[in-house]
PyMOL Python script that loads the backbone (N, CA, C, O; Angstrom):
from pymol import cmd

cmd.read_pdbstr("""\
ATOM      1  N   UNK A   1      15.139  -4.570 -13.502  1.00  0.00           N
ATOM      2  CA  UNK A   1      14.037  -3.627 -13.579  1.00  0.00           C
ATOM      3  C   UNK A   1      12.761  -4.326 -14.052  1.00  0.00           C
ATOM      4  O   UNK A   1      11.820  -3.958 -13.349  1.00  0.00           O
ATOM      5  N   UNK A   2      12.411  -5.159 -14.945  1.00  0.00           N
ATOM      6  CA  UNK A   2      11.774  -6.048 -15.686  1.00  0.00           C
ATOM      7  C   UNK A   2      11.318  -6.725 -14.313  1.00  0.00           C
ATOM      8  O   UNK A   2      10.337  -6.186 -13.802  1.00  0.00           O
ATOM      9  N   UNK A   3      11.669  -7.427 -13.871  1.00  0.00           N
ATOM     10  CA  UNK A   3      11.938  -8.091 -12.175  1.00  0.00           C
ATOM     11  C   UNK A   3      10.579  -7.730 -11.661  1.00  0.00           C
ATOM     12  O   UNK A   3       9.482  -8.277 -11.553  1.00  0.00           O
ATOM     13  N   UNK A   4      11.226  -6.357 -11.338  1.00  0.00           N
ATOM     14  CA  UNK A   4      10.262  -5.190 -10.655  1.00  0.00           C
ATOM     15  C   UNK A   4       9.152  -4.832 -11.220  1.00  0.00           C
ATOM     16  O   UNK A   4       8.224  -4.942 -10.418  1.00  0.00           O
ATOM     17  N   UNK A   5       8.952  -4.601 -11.839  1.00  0.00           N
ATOM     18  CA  UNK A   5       7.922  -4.045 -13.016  1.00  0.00           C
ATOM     19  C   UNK A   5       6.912  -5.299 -12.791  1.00  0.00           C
ATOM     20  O   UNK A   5       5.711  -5.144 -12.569  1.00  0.00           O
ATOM     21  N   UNK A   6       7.496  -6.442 -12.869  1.00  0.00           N
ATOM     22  CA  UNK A   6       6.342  -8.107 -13.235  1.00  0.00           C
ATOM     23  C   UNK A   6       5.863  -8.251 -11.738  1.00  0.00           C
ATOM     24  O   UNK A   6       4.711  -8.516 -11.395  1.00  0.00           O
ATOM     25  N   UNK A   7       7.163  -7.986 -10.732  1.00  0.00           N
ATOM     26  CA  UNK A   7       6.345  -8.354  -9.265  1.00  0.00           C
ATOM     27  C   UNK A   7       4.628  -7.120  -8.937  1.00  0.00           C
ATOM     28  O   UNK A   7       3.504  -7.423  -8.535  1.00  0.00           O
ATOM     29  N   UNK A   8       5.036  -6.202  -9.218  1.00  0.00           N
ATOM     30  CA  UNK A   8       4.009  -5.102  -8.810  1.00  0.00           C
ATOM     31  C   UNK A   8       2.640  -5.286 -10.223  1.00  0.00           C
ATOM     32  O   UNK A   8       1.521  -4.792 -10.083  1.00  0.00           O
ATOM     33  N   UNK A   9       2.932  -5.831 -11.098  1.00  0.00           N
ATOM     34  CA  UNK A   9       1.771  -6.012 -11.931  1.00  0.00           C
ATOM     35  C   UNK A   9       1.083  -7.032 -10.804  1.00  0.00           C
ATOM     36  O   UNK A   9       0.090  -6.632 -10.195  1.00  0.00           O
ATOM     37  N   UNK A  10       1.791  -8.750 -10.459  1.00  0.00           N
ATOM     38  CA  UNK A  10       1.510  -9.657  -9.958  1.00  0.00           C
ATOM     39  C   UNK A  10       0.594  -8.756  -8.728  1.00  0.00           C
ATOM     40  O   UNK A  10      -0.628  -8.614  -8.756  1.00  0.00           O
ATOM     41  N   UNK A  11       1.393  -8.282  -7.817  1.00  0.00           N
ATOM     42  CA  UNK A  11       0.537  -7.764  -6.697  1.00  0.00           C
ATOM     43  C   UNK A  11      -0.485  -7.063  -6.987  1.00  0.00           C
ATOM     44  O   UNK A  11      -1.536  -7.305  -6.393  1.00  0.00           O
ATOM     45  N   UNK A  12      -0.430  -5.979  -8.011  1.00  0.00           N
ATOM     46  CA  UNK A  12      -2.009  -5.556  -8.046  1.00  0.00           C
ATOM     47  C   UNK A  12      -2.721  -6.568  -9.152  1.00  0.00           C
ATOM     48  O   UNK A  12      -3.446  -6.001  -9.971  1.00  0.00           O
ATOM     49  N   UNK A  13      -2.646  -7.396  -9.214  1.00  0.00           N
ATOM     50  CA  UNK A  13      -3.479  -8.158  -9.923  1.00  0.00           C
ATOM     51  C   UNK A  13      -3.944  -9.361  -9.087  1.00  0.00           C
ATOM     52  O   UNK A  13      -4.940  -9.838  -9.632  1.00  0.00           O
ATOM     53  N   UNK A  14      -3.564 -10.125  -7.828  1.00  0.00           N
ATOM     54  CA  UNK A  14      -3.675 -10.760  -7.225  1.00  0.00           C
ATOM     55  C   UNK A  14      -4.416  -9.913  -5.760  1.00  0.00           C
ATOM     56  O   UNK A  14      -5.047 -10.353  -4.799  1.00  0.00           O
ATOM     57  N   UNK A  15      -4.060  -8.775  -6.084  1.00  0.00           N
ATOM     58  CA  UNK A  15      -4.497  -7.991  -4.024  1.00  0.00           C
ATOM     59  C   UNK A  15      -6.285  -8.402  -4.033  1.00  0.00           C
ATOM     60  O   UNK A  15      -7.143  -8.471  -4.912  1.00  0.00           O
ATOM     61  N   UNK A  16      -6.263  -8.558  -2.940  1.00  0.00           N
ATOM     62  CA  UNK A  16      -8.274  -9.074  -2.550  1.00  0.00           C
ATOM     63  C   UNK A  16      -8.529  -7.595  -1.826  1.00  0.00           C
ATOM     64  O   UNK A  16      -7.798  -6.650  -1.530  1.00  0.00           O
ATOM     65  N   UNK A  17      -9.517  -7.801  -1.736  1.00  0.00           N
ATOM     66  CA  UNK A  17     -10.332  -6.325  -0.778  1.00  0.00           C
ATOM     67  C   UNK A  17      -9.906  -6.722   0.566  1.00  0.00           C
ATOM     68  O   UNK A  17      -9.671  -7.855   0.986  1.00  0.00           O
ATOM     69  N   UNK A  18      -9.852  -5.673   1.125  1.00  0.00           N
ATOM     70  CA  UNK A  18      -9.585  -5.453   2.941  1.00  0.00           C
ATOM     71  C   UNK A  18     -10.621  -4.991   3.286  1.00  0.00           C
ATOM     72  O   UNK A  18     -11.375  -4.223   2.690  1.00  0.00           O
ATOM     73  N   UNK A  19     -10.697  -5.462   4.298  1.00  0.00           N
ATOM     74  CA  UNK A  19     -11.701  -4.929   5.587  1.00  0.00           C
ATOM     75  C   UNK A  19     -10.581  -4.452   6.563  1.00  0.00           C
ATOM     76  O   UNK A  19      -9.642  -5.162   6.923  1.00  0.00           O
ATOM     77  N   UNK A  20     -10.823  -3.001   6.996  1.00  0.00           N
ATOM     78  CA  UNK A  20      -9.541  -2.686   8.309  1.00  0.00           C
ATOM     79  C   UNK A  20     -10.607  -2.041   8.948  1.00  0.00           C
ATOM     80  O   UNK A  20     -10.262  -1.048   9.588  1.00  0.00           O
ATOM     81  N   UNK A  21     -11.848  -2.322   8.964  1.00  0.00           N
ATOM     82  CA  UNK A  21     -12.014  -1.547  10.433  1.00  0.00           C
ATOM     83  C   UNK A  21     -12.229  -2.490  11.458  1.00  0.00           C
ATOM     84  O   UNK A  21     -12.464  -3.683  11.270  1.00  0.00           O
ATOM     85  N   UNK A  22     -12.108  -1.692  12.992  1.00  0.00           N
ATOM     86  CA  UNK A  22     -12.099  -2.340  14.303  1.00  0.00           C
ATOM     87  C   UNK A  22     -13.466  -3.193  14.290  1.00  0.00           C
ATOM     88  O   UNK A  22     -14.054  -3.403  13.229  1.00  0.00           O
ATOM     89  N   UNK A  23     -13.992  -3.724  15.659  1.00  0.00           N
ATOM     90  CA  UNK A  23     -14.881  -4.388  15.534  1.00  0.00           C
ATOM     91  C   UNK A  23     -15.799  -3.245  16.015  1.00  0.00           C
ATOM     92  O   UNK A  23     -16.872  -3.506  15.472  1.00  0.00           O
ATOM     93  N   UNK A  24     -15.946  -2.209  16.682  1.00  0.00           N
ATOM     94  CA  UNK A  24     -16.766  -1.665  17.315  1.00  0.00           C
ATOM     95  C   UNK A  24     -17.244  -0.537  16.114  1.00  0.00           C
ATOM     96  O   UNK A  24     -18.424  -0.199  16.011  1.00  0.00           O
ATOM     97  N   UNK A  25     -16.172  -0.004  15.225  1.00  0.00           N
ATOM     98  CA  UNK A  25     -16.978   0.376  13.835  1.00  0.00           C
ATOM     99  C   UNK A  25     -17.693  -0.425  12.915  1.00  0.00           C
ATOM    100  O   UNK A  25     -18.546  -0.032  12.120  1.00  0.00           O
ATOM    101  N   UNK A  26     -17.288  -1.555  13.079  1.00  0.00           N
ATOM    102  CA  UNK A  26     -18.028  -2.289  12.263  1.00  0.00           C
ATOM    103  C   UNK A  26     -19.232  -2.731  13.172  1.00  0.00           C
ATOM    104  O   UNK A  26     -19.557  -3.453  12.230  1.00  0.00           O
ATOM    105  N   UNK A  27     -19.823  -2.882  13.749  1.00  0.00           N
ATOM    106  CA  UNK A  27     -20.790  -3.351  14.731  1.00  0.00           C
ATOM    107  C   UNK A  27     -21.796  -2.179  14.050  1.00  0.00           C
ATOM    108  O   UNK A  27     -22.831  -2.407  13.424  1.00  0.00           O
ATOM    109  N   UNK A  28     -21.038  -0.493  14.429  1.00  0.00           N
ATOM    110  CA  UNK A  28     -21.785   0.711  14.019  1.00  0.00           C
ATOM    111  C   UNK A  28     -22.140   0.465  12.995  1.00  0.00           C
ATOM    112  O   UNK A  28     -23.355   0.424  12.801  1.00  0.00           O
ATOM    113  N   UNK A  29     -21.276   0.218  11.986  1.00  0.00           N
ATOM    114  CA  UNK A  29     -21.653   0.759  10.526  1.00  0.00           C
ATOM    115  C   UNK A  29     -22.778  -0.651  10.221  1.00  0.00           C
ATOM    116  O   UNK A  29     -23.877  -0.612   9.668  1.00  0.00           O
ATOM    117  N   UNK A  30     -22.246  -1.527  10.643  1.00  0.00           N
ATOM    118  CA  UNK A  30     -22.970  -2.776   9.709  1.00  0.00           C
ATOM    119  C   UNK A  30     -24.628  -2.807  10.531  1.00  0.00           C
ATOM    120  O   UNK A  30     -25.272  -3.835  10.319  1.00  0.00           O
ATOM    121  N   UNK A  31     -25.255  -1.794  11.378  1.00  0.00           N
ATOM    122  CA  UNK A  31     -26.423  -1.591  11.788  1.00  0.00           C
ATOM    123  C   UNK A  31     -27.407  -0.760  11.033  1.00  0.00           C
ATOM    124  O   UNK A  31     -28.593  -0.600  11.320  1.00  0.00           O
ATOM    125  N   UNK A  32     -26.650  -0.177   9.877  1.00  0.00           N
ATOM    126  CA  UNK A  32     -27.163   1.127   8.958  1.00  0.00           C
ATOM    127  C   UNK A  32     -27.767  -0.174   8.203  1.00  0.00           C
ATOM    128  O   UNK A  32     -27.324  -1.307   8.010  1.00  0.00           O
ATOM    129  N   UNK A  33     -29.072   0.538   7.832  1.00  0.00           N
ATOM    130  CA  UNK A  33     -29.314   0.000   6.525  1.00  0.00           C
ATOM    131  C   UNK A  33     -28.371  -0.106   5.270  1.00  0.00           C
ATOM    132  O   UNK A  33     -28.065  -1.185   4.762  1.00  0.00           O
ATOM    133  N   UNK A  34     -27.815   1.474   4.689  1.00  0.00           N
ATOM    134  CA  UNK A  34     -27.280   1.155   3.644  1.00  0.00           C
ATOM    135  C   UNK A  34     -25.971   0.905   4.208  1.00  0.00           C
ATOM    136  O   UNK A  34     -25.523   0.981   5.352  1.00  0.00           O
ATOM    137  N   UNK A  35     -25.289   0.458   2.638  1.00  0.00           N
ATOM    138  CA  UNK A  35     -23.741   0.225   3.619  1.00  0.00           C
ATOM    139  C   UNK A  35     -22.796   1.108   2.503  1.00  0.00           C
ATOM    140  O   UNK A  35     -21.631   0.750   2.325  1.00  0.00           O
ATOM    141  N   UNK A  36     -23.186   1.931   1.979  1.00  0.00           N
ATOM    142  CA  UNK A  36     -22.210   3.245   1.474  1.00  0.00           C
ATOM    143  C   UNK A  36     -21.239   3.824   2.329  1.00  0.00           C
ATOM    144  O   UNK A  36     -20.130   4.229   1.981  1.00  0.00           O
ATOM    145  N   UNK A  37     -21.852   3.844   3.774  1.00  0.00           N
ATOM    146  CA  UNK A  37     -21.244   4.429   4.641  1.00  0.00           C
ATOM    147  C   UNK A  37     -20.005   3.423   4.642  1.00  0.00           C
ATOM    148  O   UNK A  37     -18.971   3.877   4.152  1.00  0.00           O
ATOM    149  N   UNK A  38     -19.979   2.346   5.043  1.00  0.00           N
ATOM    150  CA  UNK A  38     -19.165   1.699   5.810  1.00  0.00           C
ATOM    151  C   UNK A  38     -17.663   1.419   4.441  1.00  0.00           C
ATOM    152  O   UNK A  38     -16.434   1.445   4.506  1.00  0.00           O
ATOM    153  N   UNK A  39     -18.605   1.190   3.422  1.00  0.00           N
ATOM    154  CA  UNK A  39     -18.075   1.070   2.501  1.00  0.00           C
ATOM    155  C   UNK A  39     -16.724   1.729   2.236  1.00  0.00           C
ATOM    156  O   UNK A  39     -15.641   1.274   1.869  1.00  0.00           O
ATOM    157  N   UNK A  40     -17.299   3.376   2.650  1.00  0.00           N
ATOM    158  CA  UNK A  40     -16.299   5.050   2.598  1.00  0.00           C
ATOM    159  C   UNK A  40     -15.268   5.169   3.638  1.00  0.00           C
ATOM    160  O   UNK A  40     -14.210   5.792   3.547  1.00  0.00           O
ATOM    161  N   UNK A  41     -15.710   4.494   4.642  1.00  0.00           N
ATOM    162  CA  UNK A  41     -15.277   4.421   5.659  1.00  0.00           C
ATOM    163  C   UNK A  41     -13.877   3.411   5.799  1.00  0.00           C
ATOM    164  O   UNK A  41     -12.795   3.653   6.335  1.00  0.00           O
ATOM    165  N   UNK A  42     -14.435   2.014   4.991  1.00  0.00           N
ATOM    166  CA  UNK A  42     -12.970   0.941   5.329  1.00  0.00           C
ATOM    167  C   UNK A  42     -12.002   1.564   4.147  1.00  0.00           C
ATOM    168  O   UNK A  42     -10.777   1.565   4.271  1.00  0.00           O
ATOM    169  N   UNK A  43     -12.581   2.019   3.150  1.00  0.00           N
ATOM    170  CA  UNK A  43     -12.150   2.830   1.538  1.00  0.00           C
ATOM    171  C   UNK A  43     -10.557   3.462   2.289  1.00  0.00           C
ATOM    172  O   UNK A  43      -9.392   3.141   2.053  1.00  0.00           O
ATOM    173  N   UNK A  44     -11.164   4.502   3.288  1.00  0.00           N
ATOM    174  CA  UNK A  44     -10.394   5.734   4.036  1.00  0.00           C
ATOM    175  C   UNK A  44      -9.161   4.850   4.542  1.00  0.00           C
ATOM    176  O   UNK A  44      -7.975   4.820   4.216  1.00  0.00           O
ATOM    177  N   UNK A  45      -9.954   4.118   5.504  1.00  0.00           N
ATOM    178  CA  UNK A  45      -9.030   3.253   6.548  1.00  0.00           C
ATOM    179  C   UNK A  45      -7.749   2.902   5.853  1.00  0.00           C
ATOM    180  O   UNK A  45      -6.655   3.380   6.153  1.00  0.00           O
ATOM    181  N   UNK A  46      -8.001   1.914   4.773  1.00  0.00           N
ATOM    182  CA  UNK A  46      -7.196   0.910   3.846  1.00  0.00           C
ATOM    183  C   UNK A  46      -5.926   2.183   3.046  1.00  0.00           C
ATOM    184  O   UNK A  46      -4.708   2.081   2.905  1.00  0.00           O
ATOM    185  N   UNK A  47      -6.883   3.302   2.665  1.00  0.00           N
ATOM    186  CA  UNK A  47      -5.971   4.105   2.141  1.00  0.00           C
ATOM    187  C   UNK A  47      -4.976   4.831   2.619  1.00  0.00           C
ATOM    188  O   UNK A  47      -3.907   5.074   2.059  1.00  0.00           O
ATOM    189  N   UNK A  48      -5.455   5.285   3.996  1.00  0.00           N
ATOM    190  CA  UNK A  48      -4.446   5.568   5.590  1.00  0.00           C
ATOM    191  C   UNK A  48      -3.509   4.503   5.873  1.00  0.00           C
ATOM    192  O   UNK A  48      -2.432   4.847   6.359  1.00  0.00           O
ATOM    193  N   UNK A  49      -3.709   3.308   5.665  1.00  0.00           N
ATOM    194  CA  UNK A  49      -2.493   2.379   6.148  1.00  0.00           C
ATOM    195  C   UNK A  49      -1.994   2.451   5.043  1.00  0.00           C
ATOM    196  O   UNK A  49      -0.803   2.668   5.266  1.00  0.00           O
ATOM    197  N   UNK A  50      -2.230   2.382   3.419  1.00  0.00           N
ATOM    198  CA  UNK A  50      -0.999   2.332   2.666  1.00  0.00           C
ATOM    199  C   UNK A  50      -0.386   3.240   2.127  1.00  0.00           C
ATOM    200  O   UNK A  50      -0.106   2.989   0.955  1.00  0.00           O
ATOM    201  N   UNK A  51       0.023   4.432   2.581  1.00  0.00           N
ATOM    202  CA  UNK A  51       0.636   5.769   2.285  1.00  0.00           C
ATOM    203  C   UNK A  51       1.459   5.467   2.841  1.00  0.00           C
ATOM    204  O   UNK A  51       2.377   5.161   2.081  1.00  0.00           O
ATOM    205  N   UNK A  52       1.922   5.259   4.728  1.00  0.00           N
ATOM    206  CA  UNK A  52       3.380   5.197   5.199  1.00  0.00           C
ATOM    207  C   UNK A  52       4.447   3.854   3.949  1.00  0.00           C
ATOM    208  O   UNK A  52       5.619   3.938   3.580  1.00  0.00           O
ATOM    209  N   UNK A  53       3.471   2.852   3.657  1.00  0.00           N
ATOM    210  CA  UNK A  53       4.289   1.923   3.514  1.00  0.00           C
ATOM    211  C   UNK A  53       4.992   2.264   2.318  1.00  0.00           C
ATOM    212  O   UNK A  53       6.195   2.344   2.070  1.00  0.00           O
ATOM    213  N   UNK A  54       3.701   2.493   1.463  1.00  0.00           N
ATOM    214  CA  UNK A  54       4.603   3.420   0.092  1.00  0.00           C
ATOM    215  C   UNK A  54       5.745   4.717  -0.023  1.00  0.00           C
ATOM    216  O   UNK A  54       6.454   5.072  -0.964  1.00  0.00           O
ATOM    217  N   UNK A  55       5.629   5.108   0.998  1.00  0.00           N
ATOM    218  CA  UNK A  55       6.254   6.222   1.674  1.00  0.00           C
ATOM    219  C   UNK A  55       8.019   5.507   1.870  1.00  0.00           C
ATOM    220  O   UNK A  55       9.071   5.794   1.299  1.00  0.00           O
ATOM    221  N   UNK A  56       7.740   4.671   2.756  1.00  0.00           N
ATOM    222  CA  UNK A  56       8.817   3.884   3.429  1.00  0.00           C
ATOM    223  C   UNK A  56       9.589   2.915   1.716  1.00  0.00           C
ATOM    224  O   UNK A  56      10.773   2.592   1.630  1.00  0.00           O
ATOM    225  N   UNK A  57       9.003   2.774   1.100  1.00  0.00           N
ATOM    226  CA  UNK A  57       9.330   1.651   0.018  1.00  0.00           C
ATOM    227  C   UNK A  57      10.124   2.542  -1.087  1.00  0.00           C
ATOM    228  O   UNK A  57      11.190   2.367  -1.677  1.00  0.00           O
ATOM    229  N   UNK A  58       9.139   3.582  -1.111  1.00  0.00           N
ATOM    230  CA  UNK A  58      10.075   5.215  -1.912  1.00  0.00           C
ATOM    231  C   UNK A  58      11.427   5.567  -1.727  1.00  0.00           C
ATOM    232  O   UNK A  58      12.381   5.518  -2.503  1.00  0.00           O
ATOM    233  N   UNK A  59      11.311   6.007  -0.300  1.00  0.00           N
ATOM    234  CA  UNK A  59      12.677   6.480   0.520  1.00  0.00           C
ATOM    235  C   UNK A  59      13.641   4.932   0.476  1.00  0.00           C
ATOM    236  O   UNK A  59      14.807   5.060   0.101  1.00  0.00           O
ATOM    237  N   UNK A  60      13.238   3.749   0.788  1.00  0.00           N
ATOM    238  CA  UNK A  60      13.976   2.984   0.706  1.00  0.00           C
ATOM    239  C   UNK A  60      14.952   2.601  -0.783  1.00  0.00           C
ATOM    240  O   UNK A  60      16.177   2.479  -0.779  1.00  0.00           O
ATOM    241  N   UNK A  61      14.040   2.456  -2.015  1.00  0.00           N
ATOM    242  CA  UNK A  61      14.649   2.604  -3.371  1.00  0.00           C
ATOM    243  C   UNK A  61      15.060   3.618  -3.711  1.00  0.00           C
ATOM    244  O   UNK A  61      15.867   3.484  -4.630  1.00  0.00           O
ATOM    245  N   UNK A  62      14.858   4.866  -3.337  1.00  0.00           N
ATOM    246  CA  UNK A  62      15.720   5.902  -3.731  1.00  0.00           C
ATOM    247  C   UNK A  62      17.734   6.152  -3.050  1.00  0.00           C
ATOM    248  O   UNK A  62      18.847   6.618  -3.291  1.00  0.00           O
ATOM    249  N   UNK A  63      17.064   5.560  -2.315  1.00  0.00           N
ATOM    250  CA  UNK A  63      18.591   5.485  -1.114  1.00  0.00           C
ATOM    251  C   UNK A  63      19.476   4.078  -1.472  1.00  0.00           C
ATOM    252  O   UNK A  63      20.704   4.053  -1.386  1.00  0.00           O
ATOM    253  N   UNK A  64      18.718   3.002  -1.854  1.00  0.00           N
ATOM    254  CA  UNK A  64      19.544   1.768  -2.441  1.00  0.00           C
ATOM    255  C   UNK A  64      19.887   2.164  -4.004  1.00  0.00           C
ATOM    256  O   UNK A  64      20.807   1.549  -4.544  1.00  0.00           O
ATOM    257  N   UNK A  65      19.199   3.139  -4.721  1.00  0.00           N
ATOM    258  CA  UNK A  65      19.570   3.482  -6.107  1.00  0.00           C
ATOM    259  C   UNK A  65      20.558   4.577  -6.258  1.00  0.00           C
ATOM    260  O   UNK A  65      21.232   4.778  -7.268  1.00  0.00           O
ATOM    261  N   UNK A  66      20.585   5.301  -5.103  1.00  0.00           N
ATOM    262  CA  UNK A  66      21.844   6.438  -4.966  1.00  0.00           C
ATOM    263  C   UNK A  66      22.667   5.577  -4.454  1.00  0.00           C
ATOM    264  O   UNK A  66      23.673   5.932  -5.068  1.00  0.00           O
ATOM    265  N   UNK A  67      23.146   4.386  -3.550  1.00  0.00           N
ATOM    266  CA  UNK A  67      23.995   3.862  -3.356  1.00  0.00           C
ATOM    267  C   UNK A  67      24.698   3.242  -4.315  1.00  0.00           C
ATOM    268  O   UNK A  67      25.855   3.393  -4.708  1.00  0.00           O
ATOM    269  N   UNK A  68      23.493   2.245  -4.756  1.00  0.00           N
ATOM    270  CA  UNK A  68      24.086   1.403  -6.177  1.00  0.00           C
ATOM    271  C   UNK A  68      24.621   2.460  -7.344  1.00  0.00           C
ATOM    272  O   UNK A  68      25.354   1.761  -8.043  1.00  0.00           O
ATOM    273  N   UNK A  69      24.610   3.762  -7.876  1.00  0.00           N
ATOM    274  CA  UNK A  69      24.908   4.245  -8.328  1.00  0.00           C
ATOM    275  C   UNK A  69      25.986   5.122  -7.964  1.00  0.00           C
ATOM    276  O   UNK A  69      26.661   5.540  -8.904  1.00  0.00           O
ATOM    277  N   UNK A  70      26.275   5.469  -6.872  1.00  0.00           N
ATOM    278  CA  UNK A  70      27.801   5.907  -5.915  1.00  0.00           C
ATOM    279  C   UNK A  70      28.396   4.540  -6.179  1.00  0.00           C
ATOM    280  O   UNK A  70      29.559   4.508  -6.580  1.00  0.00           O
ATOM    281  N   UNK A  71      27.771   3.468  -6.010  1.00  0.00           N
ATOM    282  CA  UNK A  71      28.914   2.397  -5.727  1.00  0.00           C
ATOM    283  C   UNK A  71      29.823   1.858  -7.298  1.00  0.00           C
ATOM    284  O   UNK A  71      30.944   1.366  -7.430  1.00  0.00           O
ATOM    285  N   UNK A  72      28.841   2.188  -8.236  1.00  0.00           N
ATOM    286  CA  UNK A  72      29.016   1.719  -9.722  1.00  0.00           C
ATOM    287  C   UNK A  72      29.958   3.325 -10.332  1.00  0.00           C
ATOM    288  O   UNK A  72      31.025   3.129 -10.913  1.00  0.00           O
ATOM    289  N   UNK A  73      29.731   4.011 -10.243  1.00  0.00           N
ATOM    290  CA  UNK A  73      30.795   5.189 -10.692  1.00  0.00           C
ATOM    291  C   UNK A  73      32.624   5.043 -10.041  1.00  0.00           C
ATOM    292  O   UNK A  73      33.698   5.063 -10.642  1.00  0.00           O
ATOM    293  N   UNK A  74      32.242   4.885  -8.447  1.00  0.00           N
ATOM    294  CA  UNK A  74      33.491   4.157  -7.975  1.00  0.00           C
ATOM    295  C   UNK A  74      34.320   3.266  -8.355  1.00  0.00           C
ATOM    296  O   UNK A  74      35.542   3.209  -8.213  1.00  0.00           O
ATOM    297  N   UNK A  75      33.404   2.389  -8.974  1.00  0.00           N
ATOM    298  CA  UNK A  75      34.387   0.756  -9.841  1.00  0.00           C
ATOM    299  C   UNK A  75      34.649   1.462 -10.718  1.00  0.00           C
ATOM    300  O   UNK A  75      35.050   0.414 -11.225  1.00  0.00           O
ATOM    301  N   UNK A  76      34.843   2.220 -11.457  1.00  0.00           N
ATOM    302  CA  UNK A  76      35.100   2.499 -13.072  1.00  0.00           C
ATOM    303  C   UNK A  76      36.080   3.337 -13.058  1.00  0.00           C
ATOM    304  O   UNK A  76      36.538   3.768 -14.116  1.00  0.00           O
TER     305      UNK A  76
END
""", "prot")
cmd.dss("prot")
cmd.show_as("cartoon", "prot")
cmd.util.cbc("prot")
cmd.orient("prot")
């Protein structure tokens, strides 16, 4: 658990900024003077791609922790 806990400090302490938009939004946005917009915009993007994965990483540890725990009541 400790393991776990140190890898996910490491990752958010090491993650850099993303840029995820296409080139043809960015062409748009980066023509504005200000760049609030674009800013809100890759903000959205970045936050849309990491919901499934967290999603997927959830369901995945919950299902290896009901196993490992079916499997550990069984030995005993």
């Amino acid at each position: 658990m400790n393991r776990t806990i140190l890898l996910i400090i490491v990752f958010v302490l090491l993650s850099t900024d993303l840029e995820a938009q296409c080139a043809m939004c960015r062409a748009v946005l980066e023509s504005e003077q200000g760049q609030a917009t674009a800013k809100g915009i890759n903000d959205g993007i970045v936050y849309l791609m990491a919901i499934p994965y967290i999603l997927v990483g959830g369901i995945g540890y919950i299902i290896y922790w009901k196993f490992y725990k079916t499997k550990k009541s069984n030995s005993n």
